[in-house]
N, CA and C of each residue as an Amber inpcrd file, in Angstrom:
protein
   240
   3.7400000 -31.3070000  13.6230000   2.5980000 -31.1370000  14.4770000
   1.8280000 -32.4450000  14.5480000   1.5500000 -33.0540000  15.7660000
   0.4140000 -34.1680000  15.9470000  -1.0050000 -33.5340000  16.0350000
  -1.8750000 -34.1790000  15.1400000  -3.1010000 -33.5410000  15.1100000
  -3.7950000 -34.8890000  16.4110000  -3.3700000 -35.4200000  16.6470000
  -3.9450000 -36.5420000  17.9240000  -3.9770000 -35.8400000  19.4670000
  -2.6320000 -34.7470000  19.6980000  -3.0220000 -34.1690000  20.5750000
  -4.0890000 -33.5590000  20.8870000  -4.3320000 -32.6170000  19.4290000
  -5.9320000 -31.8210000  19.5920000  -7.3990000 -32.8000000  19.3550000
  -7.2530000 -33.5840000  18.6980000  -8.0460000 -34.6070000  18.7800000
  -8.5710000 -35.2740000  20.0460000  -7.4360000 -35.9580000  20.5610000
  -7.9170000 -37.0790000  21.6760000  -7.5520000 -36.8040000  23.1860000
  -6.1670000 -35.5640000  23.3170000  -5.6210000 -35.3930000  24.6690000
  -6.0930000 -33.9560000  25.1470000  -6.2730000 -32.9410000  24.1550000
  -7.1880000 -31.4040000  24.4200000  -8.1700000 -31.3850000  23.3610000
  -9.1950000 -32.1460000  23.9300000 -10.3220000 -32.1670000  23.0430000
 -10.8970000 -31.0090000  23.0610000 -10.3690000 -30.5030000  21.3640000
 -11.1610000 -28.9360000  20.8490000 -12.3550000 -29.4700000  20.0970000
 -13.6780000 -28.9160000  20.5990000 -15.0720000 -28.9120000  19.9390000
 -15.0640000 -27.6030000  18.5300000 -14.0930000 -26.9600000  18.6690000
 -14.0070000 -26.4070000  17.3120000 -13.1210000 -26.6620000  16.1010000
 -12.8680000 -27.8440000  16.8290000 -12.0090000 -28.7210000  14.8920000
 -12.7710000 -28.6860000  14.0860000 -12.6890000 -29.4360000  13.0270000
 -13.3000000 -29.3650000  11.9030000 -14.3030000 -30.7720000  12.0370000
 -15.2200000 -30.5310000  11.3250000 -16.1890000 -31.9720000  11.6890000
 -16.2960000 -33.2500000  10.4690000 -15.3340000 -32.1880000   9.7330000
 -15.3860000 -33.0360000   8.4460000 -13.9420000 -32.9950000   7.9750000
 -13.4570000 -34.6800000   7.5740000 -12.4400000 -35.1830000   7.3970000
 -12.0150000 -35.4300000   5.8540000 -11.5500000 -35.2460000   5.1370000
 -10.8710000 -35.8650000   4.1750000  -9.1740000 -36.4410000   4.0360000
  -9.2030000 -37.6380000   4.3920000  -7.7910000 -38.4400000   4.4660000
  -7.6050000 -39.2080000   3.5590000  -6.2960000 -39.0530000   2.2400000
  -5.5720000 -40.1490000   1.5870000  -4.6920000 -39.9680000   1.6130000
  -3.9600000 -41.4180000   1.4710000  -2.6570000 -41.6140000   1.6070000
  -2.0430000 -43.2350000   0.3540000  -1.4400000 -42.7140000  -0.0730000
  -0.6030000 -43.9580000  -1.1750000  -0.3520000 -45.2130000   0.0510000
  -0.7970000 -45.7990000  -0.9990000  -0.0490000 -47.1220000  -0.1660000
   1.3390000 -47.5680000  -0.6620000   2.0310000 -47.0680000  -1.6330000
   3.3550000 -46.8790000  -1.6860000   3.9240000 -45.7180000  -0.8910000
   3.4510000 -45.0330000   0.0410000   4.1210000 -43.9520000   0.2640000
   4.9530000 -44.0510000   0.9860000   6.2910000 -43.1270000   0.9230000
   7.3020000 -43.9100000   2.0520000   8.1880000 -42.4010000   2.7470000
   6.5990000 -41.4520000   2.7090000   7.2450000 -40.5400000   3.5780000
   6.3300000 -40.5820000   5.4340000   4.7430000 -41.3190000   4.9400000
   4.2850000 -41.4090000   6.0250000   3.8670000 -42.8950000   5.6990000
   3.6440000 -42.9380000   7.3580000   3.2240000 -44.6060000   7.6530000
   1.9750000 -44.7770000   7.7130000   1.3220000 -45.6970000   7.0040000
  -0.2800000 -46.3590000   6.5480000  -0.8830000 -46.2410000   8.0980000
  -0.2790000 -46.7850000   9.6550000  -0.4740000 -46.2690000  10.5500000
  -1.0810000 -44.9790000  11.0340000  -0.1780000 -43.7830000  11.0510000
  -0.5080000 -42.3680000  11.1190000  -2.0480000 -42.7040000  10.7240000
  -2.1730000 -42.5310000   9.3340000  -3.2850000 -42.7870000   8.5310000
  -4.2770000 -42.9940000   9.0230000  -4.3420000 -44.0570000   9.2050000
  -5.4420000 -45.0950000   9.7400000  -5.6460000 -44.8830000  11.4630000
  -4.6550000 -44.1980000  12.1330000  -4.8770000 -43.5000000  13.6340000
  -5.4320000 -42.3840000  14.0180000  -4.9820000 -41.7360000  12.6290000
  -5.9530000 -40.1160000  12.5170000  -7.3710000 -40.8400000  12.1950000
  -7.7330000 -41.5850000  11.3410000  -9.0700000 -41.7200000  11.1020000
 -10.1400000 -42.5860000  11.7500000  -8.9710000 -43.4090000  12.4430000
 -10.2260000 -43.5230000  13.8070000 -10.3740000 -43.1510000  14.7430000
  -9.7840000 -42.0910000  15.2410000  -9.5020000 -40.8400000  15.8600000
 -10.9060000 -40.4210000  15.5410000 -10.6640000 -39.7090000  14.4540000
 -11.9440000 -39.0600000  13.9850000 -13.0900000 -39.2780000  14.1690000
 -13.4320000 -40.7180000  13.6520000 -14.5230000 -41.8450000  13.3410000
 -14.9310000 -41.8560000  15.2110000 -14.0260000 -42.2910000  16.1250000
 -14.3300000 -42.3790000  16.9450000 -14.8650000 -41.0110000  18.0280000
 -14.7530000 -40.0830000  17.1580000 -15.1760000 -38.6100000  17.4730000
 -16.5960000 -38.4140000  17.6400000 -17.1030000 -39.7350000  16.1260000
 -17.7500000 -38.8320000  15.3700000 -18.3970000 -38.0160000  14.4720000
 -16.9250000 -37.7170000  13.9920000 -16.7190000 -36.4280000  12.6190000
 -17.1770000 -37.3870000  11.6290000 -17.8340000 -36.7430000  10.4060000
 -17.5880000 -37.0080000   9.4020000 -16.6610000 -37.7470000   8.5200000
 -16.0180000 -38.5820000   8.0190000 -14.7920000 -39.3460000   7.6890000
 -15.3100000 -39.6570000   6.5640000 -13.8550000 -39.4430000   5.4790000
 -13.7370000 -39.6860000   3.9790000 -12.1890000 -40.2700000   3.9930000
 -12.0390000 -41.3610000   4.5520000 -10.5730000 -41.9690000   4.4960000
 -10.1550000 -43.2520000   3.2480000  -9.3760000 -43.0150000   2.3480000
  -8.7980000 -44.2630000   1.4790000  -7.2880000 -43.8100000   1.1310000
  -7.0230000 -45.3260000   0.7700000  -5.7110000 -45.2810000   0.1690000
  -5.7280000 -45.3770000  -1.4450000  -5.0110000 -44.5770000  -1.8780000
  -4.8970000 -44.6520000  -3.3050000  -3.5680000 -45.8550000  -3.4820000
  -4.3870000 -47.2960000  -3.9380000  -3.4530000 -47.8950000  -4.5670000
  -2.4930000 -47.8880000  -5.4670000  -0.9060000 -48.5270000  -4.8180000
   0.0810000 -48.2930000  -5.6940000   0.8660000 -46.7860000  -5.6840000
   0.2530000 -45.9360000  -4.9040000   0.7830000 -44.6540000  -5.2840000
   1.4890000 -43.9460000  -4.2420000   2.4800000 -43.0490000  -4.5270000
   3.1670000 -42.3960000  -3.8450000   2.9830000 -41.4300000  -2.4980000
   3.9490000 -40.4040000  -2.1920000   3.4250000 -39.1700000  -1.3310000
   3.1530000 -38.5360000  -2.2110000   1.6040000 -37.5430000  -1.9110000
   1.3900000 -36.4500000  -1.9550000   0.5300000 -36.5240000  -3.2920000
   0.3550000 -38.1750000  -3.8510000  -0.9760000 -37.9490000  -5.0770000
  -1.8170000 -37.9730000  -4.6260000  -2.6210000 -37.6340000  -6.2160000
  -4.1470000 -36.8780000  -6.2070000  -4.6890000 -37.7140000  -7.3450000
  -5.5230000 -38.7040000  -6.8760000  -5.6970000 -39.1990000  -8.6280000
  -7.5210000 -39.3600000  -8.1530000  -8.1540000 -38.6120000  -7.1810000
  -9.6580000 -38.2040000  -7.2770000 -10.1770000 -37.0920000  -7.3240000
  -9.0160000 -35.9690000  -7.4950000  -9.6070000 -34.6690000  -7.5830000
 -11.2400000 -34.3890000  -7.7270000 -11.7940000 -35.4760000  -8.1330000
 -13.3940000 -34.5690000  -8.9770000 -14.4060000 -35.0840000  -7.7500000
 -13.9140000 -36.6450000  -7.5530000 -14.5000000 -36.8260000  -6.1570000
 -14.1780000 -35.8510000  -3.8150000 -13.1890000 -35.2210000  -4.3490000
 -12.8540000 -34.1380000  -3.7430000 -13.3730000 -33.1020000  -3.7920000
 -13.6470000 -32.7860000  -4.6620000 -14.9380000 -31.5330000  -5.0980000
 -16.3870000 -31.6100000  -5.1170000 -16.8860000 -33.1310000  -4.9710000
 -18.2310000 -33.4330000  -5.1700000 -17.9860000 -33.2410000  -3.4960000
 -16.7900000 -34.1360000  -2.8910000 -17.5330000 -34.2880000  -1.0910000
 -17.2660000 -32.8060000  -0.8380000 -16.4910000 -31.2810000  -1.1950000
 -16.5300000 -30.3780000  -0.8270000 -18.0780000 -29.7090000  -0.6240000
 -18.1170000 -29.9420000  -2.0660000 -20.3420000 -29.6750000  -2.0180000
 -20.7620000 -30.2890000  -1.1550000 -20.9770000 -31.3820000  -1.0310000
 -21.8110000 -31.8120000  -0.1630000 -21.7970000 -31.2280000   1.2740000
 -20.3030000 -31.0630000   1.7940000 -19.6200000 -30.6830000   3.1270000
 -20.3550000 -29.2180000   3.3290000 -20.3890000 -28.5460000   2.3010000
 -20.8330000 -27.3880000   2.5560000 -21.8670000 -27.1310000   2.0080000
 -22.9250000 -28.0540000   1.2030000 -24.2390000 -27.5990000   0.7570000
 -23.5300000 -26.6620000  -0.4090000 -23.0300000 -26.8210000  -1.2760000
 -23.4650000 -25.7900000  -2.4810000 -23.6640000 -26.7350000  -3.7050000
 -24.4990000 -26.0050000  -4.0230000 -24.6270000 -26.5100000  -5.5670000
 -24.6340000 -25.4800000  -6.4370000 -25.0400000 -25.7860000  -7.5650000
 -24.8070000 -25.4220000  -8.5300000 -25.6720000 -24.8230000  -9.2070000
């Protein structure tokens, strides 16, 4: 699925307004491109944007989990 279609060619006002994008910069299942096209996609929306690359690292890591959970709060106002 291209999320650029719904983004930039059938612009839906009910996407999401808030972004969270990482991607390894070793990764060698998607291209640093994609990446960086979805998020100024976004940026240029607009939306909210939380985009980095986790240096050195593969597909599909997670090495900020806790900072993922702080921007979830914030995204949605809850605390604690």
């Amino acid at each position: 699925m291209n999320p650029m279609y719904h983004l930039l060619e059938k612009h839906n006002p009910n996407r999401s307004k808030h972004w969270w994008i990482r991607l390894g910069t070793s990764d060698t299942d998607t291209s640093h491109v994609i990446s960086t096209n979805l998020a100024a996609a976004v940026d240029n929306l607009g939306d909210d944007l939380n985009h980095s690359f986790y240096w050195d690292q593969g597909h599909a890591t997670n090495v900020d989990p806790g900072d993922f959970i702080k921007w979830v709060a914030k995204v949605t106002g809850y605390k604690k």
